[in-house]
GULUMZA-241913 format. One record per residue: x, y, z of N, C-alpha, C in turn; residue number from 1. Coordinates in pm, whole numbers. Example, Ala and Ser with C-alpha at 12.3 -4.5 7.8 and 13.67 -1.06 7.14 Angstrom:
residues 2
<r n_u="1319" n_v="-569" n_w="780" ca_u="1230" ca_v="-450" ca_w="780" c_u="1320" c_v="-330" c_w="780" nr="1"/>
<r n_u="1285" n_v="-225" n_w="708" ca_u="1367" ca_v="-106" ca_w="714" c_u="1290" c_v="3" c_w="787" nr="2"/>
//
This chain:
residues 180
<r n_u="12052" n_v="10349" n_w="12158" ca_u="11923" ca_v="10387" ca_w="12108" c_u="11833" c_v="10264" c_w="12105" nr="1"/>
<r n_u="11703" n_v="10274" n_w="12152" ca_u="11619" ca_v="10163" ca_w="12086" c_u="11595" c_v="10153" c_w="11952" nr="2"/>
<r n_u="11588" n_v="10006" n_w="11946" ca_u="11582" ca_v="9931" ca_w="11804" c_u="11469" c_v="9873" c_w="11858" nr="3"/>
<r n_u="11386" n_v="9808" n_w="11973" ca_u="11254" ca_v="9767" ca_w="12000" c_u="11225" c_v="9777" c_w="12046" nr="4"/>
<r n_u="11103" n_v="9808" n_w="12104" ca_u="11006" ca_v="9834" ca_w="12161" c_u="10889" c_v="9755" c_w="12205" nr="5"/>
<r n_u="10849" n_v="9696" n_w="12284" ca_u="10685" ca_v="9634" ca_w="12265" c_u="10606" c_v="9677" c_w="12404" nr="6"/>
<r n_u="10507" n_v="9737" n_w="12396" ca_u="10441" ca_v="9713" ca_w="12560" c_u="10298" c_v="9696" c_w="12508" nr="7"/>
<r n_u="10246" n_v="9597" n_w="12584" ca_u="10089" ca_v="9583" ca_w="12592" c_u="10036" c_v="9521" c_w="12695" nr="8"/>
<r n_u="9894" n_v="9628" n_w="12711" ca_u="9810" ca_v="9622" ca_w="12880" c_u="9692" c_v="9648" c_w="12834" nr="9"/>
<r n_u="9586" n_v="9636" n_w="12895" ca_u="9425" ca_v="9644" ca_w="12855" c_u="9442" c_v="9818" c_w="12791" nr="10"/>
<r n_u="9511" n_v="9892" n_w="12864" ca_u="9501" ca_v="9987" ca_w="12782" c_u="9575" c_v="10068" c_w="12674" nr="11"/>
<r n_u="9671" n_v="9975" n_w="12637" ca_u="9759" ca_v="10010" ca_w="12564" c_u="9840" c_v="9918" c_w="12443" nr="12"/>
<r n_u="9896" n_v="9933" n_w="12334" ca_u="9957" ca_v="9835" ca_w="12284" c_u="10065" c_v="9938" c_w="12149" nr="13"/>
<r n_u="10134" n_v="9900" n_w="12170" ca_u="10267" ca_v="9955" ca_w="12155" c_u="10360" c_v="9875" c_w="12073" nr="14"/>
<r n_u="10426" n_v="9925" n_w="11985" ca_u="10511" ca_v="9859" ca_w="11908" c_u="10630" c_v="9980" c_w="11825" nr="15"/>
<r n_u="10717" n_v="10007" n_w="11884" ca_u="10836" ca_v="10062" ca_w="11808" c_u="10944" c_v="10018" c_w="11775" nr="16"/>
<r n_u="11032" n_v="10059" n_w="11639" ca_u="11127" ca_v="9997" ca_w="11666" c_u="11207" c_v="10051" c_w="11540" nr="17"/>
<r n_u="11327" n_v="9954" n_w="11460" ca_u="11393" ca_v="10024" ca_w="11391" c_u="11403" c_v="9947" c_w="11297" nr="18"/>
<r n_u="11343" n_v="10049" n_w="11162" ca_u="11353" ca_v="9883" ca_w="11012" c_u="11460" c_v="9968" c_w="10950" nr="19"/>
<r n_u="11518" n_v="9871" n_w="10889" ca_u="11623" ca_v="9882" ca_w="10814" c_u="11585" c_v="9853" c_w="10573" nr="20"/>
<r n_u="11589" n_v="10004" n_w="10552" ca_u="11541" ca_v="9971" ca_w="10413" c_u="11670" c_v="10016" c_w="10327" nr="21"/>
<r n_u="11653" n_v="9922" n_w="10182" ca_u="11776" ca_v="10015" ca_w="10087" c_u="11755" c_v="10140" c_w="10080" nr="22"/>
<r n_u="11846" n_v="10223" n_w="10078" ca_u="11848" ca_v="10370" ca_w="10044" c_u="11742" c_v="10400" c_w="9967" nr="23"/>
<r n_u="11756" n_v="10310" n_w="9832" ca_u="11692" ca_v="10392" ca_w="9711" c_u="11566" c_v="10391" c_w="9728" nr="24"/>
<r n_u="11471" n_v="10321" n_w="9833" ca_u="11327" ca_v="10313" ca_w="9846" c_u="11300" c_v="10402" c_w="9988" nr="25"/>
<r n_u="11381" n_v="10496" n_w="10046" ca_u="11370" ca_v="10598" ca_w="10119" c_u="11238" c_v="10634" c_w="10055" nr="26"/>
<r n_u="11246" n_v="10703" n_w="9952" ca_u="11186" ca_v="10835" ca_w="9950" c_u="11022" c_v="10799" c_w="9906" nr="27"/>
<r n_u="11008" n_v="10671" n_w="9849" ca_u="10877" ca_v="10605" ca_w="9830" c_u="10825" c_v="10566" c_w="9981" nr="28"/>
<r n_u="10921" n_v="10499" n_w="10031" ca_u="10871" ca_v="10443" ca_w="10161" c_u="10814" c_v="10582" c_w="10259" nr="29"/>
<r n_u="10858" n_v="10676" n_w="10255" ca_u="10769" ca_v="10790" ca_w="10326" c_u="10732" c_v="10887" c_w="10233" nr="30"/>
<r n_u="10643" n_v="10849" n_w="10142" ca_u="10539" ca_v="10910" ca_w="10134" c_u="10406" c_v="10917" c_w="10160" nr="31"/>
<r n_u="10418" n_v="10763" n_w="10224" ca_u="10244" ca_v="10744" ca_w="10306" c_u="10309" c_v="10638" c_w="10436" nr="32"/>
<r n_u="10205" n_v="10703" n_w="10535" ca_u="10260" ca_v="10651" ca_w="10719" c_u="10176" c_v="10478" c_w="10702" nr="33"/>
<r n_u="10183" n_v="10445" n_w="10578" ca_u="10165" ca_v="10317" ca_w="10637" c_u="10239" c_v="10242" c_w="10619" nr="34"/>
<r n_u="10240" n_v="10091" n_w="10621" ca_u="10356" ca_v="10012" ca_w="10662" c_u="10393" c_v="9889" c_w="10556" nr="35"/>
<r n_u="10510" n_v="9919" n_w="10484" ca_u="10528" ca_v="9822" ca_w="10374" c_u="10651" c_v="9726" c_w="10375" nr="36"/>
<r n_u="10693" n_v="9724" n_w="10510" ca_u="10861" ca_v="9727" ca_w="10509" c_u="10867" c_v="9566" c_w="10573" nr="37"/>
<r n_u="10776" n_v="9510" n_w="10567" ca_u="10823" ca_v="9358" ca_w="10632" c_u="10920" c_v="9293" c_w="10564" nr="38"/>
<r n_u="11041" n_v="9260" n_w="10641" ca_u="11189" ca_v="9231" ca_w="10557" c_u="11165" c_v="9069" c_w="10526" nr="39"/>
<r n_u="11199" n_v="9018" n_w="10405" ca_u="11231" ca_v="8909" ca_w="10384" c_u="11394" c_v="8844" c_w="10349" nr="40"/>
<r n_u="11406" n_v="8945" n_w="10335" ca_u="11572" ca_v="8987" ca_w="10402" c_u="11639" c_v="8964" c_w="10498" nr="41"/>
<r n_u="11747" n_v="8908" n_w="10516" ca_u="11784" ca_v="8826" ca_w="10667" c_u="11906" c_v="8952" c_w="10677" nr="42"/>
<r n_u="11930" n_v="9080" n_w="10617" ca_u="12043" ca_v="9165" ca_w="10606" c_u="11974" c_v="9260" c_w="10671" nr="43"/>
<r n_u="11841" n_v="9293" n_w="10683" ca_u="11733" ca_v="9379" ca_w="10713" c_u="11698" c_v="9374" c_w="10869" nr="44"/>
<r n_u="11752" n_v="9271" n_w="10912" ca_u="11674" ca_v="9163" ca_w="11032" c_u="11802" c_v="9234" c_w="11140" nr="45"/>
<r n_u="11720" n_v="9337" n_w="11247" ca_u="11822" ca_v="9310" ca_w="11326" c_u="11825" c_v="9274" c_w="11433" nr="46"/>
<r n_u="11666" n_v="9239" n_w="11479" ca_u="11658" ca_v="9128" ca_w="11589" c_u="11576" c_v="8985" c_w="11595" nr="47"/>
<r n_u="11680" n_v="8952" n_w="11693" ca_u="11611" ca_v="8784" ca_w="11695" c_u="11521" c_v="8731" c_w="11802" nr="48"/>
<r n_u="11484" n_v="8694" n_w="11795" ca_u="11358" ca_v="8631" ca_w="11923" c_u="11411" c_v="8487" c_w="11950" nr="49"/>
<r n_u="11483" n_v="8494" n_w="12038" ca_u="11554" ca_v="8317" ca_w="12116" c_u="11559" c_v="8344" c_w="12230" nr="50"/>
<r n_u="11579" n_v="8265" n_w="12315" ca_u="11633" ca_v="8231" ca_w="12470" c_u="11709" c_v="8315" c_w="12477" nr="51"/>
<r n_u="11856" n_v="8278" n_w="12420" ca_u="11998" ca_v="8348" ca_w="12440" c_u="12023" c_v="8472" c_w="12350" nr="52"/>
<r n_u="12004" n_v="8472" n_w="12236" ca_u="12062" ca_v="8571" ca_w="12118" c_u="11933" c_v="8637" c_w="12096" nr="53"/>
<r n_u="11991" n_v="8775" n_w="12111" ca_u="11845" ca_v="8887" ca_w="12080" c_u="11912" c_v="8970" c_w="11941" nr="54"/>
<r n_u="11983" n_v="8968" n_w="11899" ca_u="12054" ca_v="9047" ca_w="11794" c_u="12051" c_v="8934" c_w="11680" nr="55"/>
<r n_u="12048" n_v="8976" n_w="11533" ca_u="12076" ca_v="8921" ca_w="11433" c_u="12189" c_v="8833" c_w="11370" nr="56"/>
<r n_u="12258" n_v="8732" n_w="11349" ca_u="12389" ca_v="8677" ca_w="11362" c_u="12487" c_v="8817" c_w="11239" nr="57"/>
<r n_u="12416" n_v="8852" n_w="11130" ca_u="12474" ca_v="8896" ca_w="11055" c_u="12520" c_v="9072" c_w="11090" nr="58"/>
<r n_u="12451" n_v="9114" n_w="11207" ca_u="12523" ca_v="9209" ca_w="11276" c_u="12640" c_v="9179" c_w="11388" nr="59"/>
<r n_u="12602" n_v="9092" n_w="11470" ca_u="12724" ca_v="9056" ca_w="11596" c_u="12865" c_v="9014" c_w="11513" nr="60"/>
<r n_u="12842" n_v="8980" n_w="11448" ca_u="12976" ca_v="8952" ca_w="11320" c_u="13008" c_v="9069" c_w="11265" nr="61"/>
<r n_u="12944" n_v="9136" n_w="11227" ca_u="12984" ca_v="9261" ca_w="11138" c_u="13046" c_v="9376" c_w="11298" nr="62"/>
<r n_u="12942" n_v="9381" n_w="11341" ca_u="13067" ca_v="9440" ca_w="11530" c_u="13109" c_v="9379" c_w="11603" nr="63"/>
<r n_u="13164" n_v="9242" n_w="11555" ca_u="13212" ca_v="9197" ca_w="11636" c_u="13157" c_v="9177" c_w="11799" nr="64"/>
<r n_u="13068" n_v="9118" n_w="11828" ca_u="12968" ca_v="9138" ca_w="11924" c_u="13012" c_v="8988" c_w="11998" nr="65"/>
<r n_u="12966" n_v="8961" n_w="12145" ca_u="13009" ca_v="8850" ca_w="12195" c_u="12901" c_v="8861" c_w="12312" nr="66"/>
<r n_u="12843" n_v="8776" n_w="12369" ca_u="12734" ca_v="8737" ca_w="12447" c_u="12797" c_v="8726" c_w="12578" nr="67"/>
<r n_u="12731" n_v="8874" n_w="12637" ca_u="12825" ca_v="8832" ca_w="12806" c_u="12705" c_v="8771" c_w="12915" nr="68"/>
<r n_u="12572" n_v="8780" n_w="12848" ca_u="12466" ca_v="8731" ca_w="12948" c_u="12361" c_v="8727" c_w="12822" nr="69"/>
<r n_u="12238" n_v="8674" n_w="12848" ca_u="12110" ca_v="8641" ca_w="12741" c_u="12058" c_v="8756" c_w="12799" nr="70"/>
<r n_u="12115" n_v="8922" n_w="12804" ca_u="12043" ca_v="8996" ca_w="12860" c_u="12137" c_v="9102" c_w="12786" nr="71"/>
<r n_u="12264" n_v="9083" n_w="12750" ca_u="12383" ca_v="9214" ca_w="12729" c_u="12465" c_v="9116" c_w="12593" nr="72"/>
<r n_u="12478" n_v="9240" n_w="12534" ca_u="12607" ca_v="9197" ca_w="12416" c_u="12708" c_v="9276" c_w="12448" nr="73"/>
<r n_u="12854" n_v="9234" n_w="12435" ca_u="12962" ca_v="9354" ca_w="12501" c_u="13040" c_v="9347" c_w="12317" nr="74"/>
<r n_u="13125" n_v="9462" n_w="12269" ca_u="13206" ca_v="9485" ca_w="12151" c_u="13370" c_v="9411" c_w="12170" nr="75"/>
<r n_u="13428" n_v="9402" n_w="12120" ca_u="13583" ca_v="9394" ca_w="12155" c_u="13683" c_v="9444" c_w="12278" nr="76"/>
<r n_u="13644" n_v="9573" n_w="12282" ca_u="13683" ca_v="9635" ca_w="12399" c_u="13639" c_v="9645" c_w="12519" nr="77"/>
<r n_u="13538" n_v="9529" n_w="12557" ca_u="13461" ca_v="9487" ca_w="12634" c_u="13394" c_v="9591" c_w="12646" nr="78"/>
<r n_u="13289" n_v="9692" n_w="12556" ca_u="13205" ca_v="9801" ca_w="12636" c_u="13042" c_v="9735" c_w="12582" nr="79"/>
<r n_u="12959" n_v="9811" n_w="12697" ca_u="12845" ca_v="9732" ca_w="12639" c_u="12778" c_v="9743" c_w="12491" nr="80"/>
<r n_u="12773" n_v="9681" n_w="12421" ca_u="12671" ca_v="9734" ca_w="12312" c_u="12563" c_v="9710" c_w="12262" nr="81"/>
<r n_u="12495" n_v="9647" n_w="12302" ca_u="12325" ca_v="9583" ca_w="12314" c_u="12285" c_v="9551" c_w="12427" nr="82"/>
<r n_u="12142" n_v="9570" n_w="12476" ca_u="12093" ca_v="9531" ca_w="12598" c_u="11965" c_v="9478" c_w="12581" nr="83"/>
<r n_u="11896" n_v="9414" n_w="12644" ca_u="11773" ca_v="9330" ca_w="12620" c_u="11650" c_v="9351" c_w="12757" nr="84"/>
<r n_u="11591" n_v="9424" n_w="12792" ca_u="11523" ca_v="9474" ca_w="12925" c_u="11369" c_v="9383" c_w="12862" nr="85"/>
<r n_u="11386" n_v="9220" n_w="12946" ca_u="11228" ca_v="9134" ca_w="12920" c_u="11125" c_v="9233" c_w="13033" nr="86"/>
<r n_u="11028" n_v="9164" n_w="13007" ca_u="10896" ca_v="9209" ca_w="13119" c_u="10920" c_v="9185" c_w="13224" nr="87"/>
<r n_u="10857" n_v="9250" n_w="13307" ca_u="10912" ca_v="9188" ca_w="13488" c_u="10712" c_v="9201" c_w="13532" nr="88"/>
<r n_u="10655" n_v="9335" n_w="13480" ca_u="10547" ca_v="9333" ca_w="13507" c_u="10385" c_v="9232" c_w="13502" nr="89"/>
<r n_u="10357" n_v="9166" n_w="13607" ca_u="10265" ca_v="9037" ca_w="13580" c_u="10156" c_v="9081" c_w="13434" nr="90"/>
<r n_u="10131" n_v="9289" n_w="13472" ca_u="9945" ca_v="9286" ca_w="13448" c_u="10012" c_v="9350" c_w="13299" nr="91"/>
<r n_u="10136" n_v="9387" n_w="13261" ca_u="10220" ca_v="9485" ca_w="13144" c_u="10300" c_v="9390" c_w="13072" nr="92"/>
<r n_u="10339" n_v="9333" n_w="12944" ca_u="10374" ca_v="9234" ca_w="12852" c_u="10499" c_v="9410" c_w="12780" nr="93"/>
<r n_u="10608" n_v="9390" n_w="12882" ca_u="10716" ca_v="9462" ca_w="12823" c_u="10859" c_v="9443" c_w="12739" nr="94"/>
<r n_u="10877" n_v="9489" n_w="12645" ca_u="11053" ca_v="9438" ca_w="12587" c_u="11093" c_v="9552" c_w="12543" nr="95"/>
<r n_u="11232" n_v="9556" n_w="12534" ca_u="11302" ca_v="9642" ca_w="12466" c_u="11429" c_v="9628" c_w="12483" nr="96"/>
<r n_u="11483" n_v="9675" n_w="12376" ca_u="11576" ca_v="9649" ca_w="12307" c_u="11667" c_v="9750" c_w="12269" nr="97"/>
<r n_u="11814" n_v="9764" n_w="12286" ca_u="11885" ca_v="9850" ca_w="12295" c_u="11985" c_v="9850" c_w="12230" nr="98"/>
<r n_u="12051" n_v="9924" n_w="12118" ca_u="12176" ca_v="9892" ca_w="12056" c_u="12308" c_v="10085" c_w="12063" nr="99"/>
<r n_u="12397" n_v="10032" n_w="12065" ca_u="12441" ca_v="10147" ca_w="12047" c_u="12457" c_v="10203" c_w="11901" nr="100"/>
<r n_u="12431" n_v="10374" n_w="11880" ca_u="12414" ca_v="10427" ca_w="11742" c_u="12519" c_v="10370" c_w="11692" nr="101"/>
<r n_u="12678" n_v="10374" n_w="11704" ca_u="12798" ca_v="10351" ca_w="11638" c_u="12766" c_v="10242" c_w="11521" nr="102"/>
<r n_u="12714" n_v="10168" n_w="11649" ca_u="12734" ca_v="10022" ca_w="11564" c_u="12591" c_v="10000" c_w="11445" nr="103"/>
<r n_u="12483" n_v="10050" n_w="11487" ca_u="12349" ca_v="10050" ca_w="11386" c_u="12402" c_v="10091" c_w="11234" nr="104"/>
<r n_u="12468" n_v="10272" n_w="11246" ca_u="12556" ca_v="10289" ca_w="11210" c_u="12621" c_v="10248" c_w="11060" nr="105"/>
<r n_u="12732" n_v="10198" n_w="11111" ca_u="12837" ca_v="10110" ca_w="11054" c_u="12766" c_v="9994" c_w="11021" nr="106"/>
<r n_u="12625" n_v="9903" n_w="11055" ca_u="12596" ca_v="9840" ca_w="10975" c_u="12535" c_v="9864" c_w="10840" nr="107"/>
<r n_u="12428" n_v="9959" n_w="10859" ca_u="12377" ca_v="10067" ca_w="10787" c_u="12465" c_v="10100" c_w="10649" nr="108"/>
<r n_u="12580" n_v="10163" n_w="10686" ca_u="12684" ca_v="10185" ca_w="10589" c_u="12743" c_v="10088" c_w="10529" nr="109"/>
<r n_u="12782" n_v="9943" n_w="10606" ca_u="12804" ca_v="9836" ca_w="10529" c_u="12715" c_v="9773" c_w="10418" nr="110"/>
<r n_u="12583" n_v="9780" n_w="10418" ca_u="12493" ca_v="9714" ca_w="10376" c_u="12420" c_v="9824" c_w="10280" nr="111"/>
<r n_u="12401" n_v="9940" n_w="10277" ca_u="12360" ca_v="10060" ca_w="10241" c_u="12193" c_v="10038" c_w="10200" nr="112"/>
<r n_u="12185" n_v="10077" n_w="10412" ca_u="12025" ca_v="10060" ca_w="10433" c_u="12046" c_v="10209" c_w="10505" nr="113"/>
<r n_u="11895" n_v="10227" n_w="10519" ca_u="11871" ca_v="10371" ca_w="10572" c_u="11799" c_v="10325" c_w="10675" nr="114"/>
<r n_u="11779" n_v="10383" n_w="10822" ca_u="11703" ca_v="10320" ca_w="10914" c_u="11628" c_v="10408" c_w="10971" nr="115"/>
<r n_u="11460" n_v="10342" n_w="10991" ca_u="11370" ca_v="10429" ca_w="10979" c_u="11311" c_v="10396" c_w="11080" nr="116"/>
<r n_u="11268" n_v="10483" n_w="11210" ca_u="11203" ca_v="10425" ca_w="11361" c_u="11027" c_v="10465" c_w="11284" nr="117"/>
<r n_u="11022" n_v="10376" n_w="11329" ca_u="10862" ca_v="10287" ca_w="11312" c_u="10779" c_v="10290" c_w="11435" nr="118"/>
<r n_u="10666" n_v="10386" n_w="11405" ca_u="10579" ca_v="10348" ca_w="11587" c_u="10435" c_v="10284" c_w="11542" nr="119"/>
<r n_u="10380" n_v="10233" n_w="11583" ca_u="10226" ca_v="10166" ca_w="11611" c_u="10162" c_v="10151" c_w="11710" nr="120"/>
<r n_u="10110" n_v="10237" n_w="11776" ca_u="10073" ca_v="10278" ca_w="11889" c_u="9901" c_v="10265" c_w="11916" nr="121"/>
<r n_u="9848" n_v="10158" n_w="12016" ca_u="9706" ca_v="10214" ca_w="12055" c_u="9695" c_v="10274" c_w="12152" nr="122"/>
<r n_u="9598" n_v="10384" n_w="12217" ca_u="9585" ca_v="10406" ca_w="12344" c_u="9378" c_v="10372" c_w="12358" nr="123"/>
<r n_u="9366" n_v="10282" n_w="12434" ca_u="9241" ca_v="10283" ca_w="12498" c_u="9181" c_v="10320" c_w="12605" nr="124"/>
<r n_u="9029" n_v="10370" n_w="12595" ca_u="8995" ca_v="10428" ca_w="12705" c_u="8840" c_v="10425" c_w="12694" nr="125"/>
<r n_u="8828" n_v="10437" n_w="12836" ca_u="8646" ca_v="10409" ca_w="12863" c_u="8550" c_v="10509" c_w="12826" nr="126"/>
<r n_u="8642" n_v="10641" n_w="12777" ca_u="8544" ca_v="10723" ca_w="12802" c_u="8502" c_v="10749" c_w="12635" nr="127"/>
<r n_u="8363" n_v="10774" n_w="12632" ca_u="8328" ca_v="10809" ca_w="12484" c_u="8427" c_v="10926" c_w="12357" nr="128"/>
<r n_u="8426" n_v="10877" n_w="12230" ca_u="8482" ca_v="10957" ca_w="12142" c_u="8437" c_v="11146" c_w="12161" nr="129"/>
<r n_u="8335" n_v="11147" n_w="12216" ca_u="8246" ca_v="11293" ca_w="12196" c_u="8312" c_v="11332" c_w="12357" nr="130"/>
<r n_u="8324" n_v="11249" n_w="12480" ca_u="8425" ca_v="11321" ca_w="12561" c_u="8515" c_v="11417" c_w="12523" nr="131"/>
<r n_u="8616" n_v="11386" n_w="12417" ca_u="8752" ca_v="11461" ca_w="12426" c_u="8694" c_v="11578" c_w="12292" nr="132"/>
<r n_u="8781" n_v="11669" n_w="12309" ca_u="8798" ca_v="11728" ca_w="12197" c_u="8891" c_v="11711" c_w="12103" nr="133"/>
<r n_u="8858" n_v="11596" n_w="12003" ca_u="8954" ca_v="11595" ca_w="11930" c_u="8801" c_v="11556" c_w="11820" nr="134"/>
<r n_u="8902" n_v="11578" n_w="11692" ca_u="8799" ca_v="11504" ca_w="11585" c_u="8809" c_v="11404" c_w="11552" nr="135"/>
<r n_u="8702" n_v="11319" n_w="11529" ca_u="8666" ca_v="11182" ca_w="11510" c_u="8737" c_v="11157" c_w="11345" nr="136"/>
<r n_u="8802" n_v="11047" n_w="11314" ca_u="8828" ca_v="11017" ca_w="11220" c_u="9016" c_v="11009" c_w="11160" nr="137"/>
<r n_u="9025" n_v="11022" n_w="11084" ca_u="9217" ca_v="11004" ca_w="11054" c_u="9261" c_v="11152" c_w="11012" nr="138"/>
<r n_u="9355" n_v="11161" n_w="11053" ca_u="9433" ca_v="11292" ca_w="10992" c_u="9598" c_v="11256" c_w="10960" nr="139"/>
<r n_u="9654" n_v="11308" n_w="10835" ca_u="9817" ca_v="11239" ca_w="10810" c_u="9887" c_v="11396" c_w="10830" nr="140"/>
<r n_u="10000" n_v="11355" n_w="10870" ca_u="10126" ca_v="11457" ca_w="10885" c_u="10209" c_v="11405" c_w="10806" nr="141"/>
<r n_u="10291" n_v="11479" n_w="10726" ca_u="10412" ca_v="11444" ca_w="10679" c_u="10514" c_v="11553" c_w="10658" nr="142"/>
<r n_u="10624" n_v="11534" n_w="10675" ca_u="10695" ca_v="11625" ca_w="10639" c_u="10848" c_v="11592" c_w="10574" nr="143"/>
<r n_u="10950" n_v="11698" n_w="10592" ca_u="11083" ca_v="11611" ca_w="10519" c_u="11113" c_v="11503" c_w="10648" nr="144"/>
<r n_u="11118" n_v="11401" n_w="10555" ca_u="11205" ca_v="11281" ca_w="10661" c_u="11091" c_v="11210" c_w="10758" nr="145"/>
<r n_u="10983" n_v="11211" n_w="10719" ca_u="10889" ca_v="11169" ca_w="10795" c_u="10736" c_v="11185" c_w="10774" nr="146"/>
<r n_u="10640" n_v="11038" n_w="10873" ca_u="10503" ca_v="11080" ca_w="10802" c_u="10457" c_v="10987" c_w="10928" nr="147"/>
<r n_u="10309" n_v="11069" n_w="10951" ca_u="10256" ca_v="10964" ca_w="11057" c_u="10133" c_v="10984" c_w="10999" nr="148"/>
<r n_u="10033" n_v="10903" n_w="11067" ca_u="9896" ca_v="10909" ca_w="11049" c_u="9865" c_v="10917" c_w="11223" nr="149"/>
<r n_u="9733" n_v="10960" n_w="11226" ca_u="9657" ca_v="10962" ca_w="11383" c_u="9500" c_v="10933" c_w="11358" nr="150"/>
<r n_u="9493" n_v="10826" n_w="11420" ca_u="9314" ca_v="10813" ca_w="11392" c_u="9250" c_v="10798" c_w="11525" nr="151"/>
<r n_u="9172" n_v="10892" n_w="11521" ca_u="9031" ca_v="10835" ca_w="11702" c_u="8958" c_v="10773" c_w="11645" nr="152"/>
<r n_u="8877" n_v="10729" n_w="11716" ca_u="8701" ca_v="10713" ca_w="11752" c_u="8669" c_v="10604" c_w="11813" nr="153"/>
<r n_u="8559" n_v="10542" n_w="11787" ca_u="8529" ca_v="10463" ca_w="11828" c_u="8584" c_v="10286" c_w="11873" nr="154"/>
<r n_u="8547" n_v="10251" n_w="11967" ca_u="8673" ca_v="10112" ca_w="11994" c_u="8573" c_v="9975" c_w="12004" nr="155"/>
<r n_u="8604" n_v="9940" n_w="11866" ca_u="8497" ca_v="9812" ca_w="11852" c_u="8596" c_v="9657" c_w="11858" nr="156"/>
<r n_u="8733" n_v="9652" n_w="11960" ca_u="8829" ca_v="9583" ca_w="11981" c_u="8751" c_v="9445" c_w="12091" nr="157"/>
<r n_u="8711" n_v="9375" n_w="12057" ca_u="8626" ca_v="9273" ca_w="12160" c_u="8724" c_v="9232" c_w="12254" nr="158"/>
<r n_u="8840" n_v="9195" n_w="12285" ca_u="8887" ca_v="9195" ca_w="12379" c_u="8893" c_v="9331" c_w="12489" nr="159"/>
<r n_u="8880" n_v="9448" n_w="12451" ca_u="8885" ca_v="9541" ca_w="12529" c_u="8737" c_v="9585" c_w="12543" nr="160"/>
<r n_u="8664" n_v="9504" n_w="12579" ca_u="8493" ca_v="9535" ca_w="12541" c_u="8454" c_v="9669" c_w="12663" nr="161"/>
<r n_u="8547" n_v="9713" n_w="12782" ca_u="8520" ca_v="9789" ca_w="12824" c_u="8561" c_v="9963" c_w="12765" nr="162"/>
<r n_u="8623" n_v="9922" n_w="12679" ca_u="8707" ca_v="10046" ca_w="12645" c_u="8597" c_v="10123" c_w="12462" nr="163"/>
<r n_u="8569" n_v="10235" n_w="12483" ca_u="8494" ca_v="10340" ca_w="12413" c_u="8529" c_v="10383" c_w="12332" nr="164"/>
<r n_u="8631" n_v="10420" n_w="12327" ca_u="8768" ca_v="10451" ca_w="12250" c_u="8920" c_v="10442" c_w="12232" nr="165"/>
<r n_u="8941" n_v="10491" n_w="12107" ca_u="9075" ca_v="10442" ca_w="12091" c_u="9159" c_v="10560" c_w="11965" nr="166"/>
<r n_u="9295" n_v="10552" n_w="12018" ca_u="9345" ca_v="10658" ca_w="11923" c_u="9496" c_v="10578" c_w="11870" nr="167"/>
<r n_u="9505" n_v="10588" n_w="11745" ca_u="9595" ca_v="10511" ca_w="11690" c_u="9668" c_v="10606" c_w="11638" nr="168"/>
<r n_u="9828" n_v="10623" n_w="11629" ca_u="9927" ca_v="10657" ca_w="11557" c_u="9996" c_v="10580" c_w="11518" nr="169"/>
<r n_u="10021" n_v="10593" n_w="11413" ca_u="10135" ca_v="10498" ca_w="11319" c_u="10205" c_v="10562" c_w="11236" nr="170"/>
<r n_u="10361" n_v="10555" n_w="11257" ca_u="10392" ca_v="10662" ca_w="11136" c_u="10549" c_v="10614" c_w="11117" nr="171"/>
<r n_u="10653" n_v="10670" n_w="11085" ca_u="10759" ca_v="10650" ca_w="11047" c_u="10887" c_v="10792" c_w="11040" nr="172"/>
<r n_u="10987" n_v="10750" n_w="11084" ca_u="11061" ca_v="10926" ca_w="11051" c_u="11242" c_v="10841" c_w="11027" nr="173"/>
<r n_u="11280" n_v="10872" n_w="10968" ca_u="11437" ca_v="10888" ca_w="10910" c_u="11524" c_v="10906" c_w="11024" nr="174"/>
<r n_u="11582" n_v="10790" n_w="11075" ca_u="11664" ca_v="10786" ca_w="11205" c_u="11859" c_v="10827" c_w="11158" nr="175"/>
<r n_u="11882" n_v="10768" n_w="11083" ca_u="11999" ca_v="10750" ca_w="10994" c_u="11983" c_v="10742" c_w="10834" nr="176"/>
<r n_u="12028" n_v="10898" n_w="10816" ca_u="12006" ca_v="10943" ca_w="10677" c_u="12097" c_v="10868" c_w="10552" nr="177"/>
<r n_u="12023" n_v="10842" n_w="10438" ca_u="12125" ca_v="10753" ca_w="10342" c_u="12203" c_v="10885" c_w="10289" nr="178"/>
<r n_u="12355" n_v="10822" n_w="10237" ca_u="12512" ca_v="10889" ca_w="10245" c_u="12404" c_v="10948" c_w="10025" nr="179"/>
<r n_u="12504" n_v="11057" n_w="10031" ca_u="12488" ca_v="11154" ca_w="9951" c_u="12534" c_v="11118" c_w="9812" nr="180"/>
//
């Protein structure tokens, strides 16, 4: 499953991925799609940004994880269990990040975090807000196990000075439910 996500291009900018919270702040943490979860927590942390190691030290220990390339983590039984896919595209700024459920998992349960996929999404575009049919302004969804927000309108982003508009989602949903 992905645990990260990033893509960004003049028309797009993208960010998903997978936070890791204590159980007991589940049920506060989604009741509004915005974003409170920056870990200061190194137990929370399950990826790293280096050359070689893209995973957290305090997970590859806990699965037993071993570095077969700065691109792949393999388990004990030599099968793969993390993967690391950098950008290849000159004009697209891509990453992502791959872990297998087992092991998210079993850290999850060791640590007794609940893990919650996280999106932040822009989409830009040239054409005016009154083009599309949608309504101008924010609207929230929520439901059990989840909450997003969606906002259009207008795109006052100075780096994208060609672009008119813009539609933002940001929201959150319950990937691995906390134990009963």
């Amino acid at each position: 499953m992905s645990v990260y996500h990033t893509r960004d291009s003049y028309v797009e900018a993208l960010f998903e991925g997978i936070i890791l919270l204590p159980r007991r702040h589940i049920s506060a943490e989604l009741r509004q799609p915005t974003f409170s979860f920056v870990p200061s927590d190194s137990r929370r942390r399950l990826i790293k940004h280096t050359k070689y190691h893209f995973l957290a030290r305090r997970l590859r220990e806990l699965a037993h994880l071993s570095h077969s390339s700065s691109h792949v983590y393999i388990d004990a039984p030599e099968k793969v269990a993390a993967t690391r896919t950098p950008s290849t595209a000159p004009f697209e700024q891509r990453s992502e990040i791959r872990l297998r459920q087992d092991i998210l998992s079993a850290y999850c349960d060791e640590h007794r975090f609940a893990a919650i996929w996280v999106t932040d999404s822009y989409r830009f575009s040239e054409r005016a807000p009154e083009e599309y049919d949608l309504d101008i302004g924010r609207k929230d969804i929520s439901g059990d196990g989840f909450c997003y927000f969606h906002h259009f309108g207008a795109c006052d982003h100075v780096a994208r000075f060609r672009m008119r508009s813009v539609s933002l989602l940001c929201g959150k949903r319950l990937v691995i439910p906390s134990a009963s």
